[in-house]
C-alpha positions, 0 to 999 in steps of 0.5 A: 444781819448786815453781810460783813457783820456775818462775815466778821462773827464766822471769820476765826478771830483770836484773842492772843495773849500771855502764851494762850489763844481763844475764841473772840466772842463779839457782842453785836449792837447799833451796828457793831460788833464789840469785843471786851478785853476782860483780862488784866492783860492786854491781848492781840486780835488776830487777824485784826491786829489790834493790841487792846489793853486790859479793859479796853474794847474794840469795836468793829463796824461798816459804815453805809456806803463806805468800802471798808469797815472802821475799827475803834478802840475805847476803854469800856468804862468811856462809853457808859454815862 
């Protein structure tokens, strides 16, 4: 496991929304770490910062060579053919 995708899954990542607060679980493939909104509405993901609409997901990873890690937001659905 790379060092910043270990430091990502035990940093304390939460999902905020709708008054309530939990854990953000990640689903870790091809070098990303990807969390889903399954909700139907959106949430805030502390400390990201990142506000993801119902059904979409962010994905989180460190690029070789790069010096920080890139965000992406995508609907869920967009990344299935």
């Amino acid at each position: 496991m790379p060092v910043w995708l270990g430091a990502l899954l035990s940093a304390p990542c939460q999902a905020i929304g709708n008054g309530e607060s939990r854990t953000v679980r990640w689903d870790c493939s091809s070098g990303k770490a990807v969390y889903t909104n399954a909700g139907t509405r959106s949430e805030r993901i502390e400390p990201l910062g990142v506000v993801l609409e119902a059904g979409h997901a962010l994905a989180v990873h460190w690029p070789p060579g790069e010096s920080e890690y890139s965000l992406e937001v995508f609907r869920q659905y967009d990344q299935c053919a």
